[in-house]
C-alpha positions as CSV (number, residue, x, y, z in Angstrom):
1,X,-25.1,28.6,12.7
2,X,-21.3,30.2,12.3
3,X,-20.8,33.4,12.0
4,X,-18.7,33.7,8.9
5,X,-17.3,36.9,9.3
6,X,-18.6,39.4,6.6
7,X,-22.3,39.6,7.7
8,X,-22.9,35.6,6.4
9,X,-24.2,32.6,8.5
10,X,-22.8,29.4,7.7
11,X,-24.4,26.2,9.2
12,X,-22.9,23.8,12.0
13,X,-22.1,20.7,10.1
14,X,-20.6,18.3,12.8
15,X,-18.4,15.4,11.8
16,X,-20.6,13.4,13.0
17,X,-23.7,14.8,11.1
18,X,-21.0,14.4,8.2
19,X,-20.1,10.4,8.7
20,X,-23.7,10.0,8.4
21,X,-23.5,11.9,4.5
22,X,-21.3,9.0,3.3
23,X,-18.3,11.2,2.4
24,X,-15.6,9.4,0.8
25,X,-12.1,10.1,3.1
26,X,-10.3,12.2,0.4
27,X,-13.5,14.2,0.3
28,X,-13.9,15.0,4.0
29,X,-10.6,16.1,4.3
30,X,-11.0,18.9,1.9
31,X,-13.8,20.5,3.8
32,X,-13.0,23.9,5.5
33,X,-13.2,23.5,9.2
34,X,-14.9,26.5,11.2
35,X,-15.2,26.9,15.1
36,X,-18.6,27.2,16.1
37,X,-21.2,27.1,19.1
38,X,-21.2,23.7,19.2
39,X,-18.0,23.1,18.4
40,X,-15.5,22.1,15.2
41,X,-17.1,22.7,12.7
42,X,-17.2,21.6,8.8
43,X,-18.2,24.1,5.8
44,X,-19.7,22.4,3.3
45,X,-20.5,25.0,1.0
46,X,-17.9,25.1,-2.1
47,X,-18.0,25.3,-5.4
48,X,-19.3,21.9,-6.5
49,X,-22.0,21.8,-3.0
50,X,-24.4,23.9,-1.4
51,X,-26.6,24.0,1.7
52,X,-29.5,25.7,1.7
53,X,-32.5,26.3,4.8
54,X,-36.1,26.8,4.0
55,X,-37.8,28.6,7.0
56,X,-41.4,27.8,5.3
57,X,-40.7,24.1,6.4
58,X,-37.9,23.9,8.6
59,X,-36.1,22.1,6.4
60,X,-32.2,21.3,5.3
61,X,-31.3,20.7,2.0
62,X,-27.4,19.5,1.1
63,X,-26.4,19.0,-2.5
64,X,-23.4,17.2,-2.7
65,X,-21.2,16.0,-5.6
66,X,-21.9,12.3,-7.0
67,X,-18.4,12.1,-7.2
68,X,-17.5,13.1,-3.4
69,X,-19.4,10.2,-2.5
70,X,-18.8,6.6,-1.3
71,X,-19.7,3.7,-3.4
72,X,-23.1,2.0,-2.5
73,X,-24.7,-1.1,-3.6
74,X,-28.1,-2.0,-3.1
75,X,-27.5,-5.6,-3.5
76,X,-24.7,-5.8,-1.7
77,X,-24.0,-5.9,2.3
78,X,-21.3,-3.5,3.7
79,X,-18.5,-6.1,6.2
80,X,-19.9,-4.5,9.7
81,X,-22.7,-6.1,8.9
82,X,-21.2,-9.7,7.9
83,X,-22.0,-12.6,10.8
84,X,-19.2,-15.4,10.8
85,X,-22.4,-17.9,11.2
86,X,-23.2,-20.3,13.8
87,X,-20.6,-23.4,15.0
88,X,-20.9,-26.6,13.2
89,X,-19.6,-29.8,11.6
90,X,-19.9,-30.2,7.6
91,X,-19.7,-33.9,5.6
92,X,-19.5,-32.9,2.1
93,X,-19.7,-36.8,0.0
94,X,-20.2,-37.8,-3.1
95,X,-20.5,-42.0,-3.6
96,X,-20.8,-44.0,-6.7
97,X,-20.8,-47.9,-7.0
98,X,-20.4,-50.2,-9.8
99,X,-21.2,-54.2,-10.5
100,X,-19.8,-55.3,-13.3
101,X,-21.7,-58.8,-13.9
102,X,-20.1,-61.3,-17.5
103,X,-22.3,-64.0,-19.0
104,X,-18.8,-65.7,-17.7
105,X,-16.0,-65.2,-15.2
106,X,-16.4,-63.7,-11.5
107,X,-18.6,-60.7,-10.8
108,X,-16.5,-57.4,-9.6
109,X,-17.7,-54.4,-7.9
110,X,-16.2,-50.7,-7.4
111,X,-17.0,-48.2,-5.0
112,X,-15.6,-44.6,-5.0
113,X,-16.1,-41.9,-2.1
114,X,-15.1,-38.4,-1.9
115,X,-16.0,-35.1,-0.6
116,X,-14.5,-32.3,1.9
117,X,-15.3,-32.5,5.8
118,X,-15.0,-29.5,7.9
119,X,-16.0,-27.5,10.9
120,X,-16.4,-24.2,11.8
121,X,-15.5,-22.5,14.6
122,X,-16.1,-18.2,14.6
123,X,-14.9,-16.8,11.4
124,X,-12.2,-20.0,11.2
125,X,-12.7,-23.0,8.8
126,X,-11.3,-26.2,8.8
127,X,-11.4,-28.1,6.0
128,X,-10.0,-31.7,4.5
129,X,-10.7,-33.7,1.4
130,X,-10.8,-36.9,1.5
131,X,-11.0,-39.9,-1.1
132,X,-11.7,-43.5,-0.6
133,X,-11.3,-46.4,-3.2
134,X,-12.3,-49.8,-3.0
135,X,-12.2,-52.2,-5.4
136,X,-13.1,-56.5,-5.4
137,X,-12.5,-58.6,-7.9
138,X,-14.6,-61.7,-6.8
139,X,-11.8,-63.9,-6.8
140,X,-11.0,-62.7,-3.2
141,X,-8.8,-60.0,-4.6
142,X,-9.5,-56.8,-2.8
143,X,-8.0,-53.5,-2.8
144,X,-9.1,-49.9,-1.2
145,X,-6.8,-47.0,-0.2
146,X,-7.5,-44.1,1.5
147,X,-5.8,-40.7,1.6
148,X,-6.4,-36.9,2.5
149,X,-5.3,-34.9,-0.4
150,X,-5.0,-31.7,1.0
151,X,-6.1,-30.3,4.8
152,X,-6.4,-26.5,5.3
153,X,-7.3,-24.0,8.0
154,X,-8.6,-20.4,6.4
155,X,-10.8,-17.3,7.4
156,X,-11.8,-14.2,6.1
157,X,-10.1,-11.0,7.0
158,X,-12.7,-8.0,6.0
159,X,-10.7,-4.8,7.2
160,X,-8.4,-5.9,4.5
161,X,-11.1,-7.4,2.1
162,X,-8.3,-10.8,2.2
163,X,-8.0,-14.4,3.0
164,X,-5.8,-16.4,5.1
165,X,-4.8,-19.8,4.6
166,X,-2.9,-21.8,6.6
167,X,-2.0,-25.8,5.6
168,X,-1.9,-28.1,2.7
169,X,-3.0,-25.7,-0.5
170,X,-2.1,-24.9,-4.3
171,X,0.3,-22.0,-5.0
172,X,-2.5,-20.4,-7.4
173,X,-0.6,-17.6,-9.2
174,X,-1.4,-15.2,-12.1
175,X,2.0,-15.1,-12.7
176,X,4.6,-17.6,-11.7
177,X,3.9,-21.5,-12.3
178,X,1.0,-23.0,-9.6
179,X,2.3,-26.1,-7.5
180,X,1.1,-27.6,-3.8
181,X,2.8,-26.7,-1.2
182,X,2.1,-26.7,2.7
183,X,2.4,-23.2,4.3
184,X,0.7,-19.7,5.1
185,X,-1.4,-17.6,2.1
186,X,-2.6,-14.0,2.4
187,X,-4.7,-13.3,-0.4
188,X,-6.8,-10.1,-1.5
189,X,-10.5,-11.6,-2.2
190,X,-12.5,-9.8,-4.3
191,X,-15.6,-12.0,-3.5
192,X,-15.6,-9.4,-0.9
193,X,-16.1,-6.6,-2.7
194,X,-19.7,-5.9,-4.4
195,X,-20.1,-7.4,-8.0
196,X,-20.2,-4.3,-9.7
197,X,-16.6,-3.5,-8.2
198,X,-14.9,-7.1,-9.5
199,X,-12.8,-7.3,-11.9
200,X,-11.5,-4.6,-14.7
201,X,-13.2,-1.8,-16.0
202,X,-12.9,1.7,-16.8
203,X,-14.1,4.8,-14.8
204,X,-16.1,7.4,-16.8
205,X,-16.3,10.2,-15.1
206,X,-18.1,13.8,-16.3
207,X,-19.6,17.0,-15.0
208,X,-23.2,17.2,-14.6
209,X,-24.8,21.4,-14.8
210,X,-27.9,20.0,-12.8
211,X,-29.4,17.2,-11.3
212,X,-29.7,15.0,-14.3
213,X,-29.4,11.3,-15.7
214,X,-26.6,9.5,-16.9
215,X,-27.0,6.8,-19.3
216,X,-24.5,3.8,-20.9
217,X,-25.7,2.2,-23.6
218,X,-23.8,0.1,-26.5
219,X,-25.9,-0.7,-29.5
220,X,-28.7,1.1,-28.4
221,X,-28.9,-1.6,-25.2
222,X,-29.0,0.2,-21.9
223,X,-26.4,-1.3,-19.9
224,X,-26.5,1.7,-16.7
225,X,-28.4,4.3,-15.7
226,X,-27.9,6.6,-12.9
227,X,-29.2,9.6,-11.6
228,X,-26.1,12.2,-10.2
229,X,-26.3,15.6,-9.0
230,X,-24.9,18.9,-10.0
231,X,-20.7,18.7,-10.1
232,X,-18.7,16.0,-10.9
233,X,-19.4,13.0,-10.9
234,X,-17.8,9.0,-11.1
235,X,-19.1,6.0,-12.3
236,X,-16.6,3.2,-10.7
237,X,-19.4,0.0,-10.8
238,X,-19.5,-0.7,-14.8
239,X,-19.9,-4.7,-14.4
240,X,-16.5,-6.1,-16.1
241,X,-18.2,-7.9,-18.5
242,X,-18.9,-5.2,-20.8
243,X,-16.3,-4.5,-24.0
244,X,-16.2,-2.8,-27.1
245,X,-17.5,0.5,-28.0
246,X,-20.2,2.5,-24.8
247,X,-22.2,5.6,-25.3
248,X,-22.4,7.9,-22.9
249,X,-25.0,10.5,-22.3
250,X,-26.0,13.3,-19.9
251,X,-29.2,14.4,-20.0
252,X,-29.6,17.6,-18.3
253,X,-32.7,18.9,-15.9
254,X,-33.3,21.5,-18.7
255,X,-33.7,18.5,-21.3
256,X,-30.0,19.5,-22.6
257,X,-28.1,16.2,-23.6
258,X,-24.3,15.7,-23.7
259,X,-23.3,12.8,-25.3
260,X,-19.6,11.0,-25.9
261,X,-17.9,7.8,-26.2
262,X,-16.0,5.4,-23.7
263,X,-14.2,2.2,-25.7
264,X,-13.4,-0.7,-23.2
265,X,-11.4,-3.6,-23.4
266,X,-9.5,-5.6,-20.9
267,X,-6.7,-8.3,-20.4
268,X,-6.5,-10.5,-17.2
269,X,-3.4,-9.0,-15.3
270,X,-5.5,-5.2,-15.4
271,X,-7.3,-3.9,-12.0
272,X,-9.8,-0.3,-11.6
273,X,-8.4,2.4,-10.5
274,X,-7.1,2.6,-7.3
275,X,-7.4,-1.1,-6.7
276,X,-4.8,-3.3,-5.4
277,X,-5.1,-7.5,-5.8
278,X,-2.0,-9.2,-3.6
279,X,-1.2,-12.5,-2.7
280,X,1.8,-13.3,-0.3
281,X,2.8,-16.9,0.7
282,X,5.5,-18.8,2.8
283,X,6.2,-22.5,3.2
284,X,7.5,-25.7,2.0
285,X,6.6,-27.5,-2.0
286,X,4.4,-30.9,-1.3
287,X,5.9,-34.1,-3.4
288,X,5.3,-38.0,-3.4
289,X,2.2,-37.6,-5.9
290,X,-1.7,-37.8,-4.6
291,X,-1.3,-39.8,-1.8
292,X,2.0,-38.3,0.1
293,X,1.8,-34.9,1.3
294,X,5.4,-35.3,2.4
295,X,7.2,-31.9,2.3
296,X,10.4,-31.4,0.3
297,X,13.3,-28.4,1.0
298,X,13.7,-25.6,0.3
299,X,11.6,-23.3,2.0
300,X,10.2,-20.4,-0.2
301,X,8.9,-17.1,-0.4
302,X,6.2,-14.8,-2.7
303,X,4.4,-12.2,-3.3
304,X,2.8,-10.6,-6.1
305,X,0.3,-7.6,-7.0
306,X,-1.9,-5.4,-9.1
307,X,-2.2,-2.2,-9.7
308,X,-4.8,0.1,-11.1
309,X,-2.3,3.1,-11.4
310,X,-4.7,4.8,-13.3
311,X,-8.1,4.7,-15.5
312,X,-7.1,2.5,-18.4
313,X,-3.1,1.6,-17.1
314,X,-2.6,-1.3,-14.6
315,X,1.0,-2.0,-13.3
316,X,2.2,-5.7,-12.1
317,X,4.5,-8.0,-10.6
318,X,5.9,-10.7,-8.7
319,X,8.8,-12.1,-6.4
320,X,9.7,-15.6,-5.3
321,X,12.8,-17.0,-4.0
322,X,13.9,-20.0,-2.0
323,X,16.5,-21.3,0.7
324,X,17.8,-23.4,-2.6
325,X,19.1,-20.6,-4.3
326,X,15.9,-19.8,-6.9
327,X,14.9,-16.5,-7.2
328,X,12.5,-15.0,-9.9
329,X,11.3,-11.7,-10.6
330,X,8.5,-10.4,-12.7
331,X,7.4,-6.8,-13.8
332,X,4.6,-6.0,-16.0
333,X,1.6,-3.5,-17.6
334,X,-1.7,-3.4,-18.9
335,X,-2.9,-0.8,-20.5
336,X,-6.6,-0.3,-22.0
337,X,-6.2,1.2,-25.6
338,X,-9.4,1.9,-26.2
339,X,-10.5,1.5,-30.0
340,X,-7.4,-0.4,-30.3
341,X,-8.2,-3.3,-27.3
342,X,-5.9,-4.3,-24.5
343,X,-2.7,-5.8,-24.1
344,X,0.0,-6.5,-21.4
345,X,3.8,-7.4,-21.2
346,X,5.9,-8.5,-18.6
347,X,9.5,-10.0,-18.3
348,X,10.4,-12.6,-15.7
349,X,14.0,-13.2,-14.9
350,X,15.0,-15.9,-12.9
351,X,18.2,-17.8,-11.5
352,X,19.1,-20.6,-10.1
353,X,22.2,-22.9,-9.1
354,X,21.5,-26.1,-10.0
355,X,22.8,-29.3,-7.8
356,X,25.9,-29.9,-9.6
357,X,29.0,-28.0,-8.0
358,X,30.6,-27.9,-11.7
359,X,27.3,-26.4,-13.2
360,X,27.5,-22.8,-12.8
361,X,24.4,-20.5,-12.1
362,X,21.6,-20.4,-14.7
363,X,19.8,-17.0,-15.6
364,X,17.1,-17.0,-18.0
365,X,14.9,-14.7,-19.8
366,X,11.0,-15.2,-20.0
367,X,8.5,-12.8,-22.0
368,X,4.6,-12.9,-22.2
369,X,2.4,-10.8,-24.2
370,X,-1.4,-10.6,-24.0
371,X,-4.1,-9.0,-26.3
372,X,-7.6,-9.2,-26.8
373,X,-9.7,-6.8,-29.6
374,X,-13.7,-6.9,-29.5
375,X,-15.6,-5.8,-32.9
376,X,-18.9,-4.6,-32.0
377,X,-20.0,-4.4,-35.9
378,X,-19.2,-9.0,-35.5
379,X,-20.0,-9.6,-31.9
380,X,-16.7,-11.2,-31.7
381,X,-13.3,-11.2,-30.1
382,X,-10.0,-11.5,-31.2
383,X,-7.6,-12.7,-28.0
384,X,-4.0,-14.0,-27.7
385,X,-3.4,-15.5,-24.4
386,X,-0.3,-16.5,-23.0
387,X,2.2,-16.6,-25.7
388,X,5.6,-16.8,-24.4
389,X,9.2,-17.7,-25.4
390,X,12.2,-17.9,-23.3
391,X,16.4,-17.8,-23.5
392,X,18.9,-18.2,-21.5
């Protein structure tokens, strides 16, 4: 115990007796720290939490906050405990023959083989598809062709819940157009992250009097239930399927029941609060159709990202430029509007200098707008994806 100073005992919380509460960072740091016998110290009694001793049975009871907490899923394994997996080699194929056989004429047969091979070494994968053709005629006409459409060298990176690609891959952007190209990716996955957390949707958040339950329904359907304890409290793990119209409900220890309304909606460029999606790449555009993976100048550059700035608002954009003189650039927002649905806008502005030396440099305009409405009474959406018109 610490002595407090006025004729009160506080208790000896040490940080390490507090990384084992599952304190969230921000949380932590707003604790009061007080010198004591065994040294620094942490208060935890506030406003919102309490600690209380019973001498009858020697026991220590901390109420905390839901809200002060860090996220946990039952179903889902935290990264210190992932295992990259034993060292091996992988033959992924998939073979189909035919025999065509006329009443007249020569009989022909085709064979087609594909698949991916690959081995893995540690947390690195290598991996190449491959496709195989062959093709006779019976007449002693016999073709077959074999080619590698794309070879690529990736690993996981949990500290920062990414990817990393290296090789022959597919520019696969939310915002600017998707092409191959051979070159380096860093990409945010959110495979990483537990179900509950993927995608979009919105925080409801509350104050609970007691310990007491917290229910989401829509149309009388339970969709979460949670018990939380006295304070505030956060509910970050709503699964992003849901839409339309929730009711929320507190029921009190005391049998006391709040009850209000959350409406939810979403559009594909929005992200929960606090989250961040990225994607960054470098290399060279791949040309000479499936067969080639010959690599064609200029050497590019780009990144892009999401945004939940806050609850129901999501903030976007993306930049990429080239050694050829392209650049782009593209800003946008979501926002959640509720009873209203979701929508997004963003502008891209690029320029270029085409090859002709008389041609001077172009600069257009492009403008994209995205909505999507659910009616609960119907069971039905109303979306317009993509819709986007251009000037230069």
């Amino acid at each position: 115990a610490v002595d407090a100073g006025d004729g009160r005992s506080l208790f000896c919380i040490t940080p390490a007796l507090t990384d084992m509460l599952g304190l969230k960072e921000e949380s932590r740091r707003q604790l009061a720290p007080v010198e004591g016998t065994d040294g620094r110290c942490l208060n935890l009694t506030t406003a919102d939490s309490r600690v209380q001793y019973s001498p009858d049975n020697q026991s220590l009871t901390v109420t905390l906050p839901q809200a002060w907490m860090e996220y946990q899923d039952p179903d889902w394994v935290p990264p210190a405990r992932w295992d990259d997996g034993v060292s091996a080699a992988l033959l992924d194929y998939n073979l189909m023959a035919n025999r065509y056989m006329p009443h007249q004429g020569n009989t022909s047969d085709s064979y087609s083989l594909y698949g991916t091979a690959g081995i893995n070494i540690g947390a690195w994968r290598l991996r190449s598809d491959y496709q195989y053709n062959r093709y006779d005629s019976g007449s002693g006409n016999v073709q077959s062709d074999f080619w590698l459409p794309q070879t690529y060298l990736f690993r996981p990176l949990p500290s920062l819940r990414s990817k990393l690609t290296l090789g022959q891959t597919y520019l696969s952007s939310a915002i600017f157009d998707s092409f191959r190209f051979a070159g380096i990716t860093l990409a945010s996955d959110e495979r990483m992250l537990p179900s509950s957390l993927q995608g979009y949707a919105p925080q409801i958040s509350g104050i609970a009097n007691s310990n007491a339950q917290v229910t989401v329904s829509q149309n009388g359907r339970v969709l979460y239930q949670t018990r939380v304890s006295p304070g505030p409290f956060i509910l970050p793990d709503l699964s992003q399927n849901i839409s339309g119209n929730l009711d929320v409900s507190v029921r009190e220890s005391d049998g006391t029941v709040h009850t209000w309304q959350v409406n939810t909606a979403s559009v594909p460029f929005m992200a929960r609060q606090g989250q961040v999606r990225y994607k960054v790449a470098a290399g060279r555009p791949l040309y000479g159709g499936r067969h080639n993976n010959n690599t064609v100048s200029p050497d590019f550059m780009m990144g892009e990202a999401t945004w939940g700035a806050f609850n129901n608002t999501s903030l976007y954009g993306g930049v990429i430029a080239s050694t050829g003189d392209y650049q782009a650039l593209a800003l946008g927002a979501a926002q959640n509007m509720g009873i209203l649905g979701a929508i997004s806008a963003d502008v891209t502005r690029s320029q270029a200098q085409l090859p002709s030396a008389h041609t001077p440099r172009q600069t257009g305009y492009s403008y994209r707008i995205n909505y999507t409405k659910t009616f609960d009474s119907t069971g039905s959406t109303l979306a317009f994806v993509g819709y986007r018109f251009s000037d230069r």
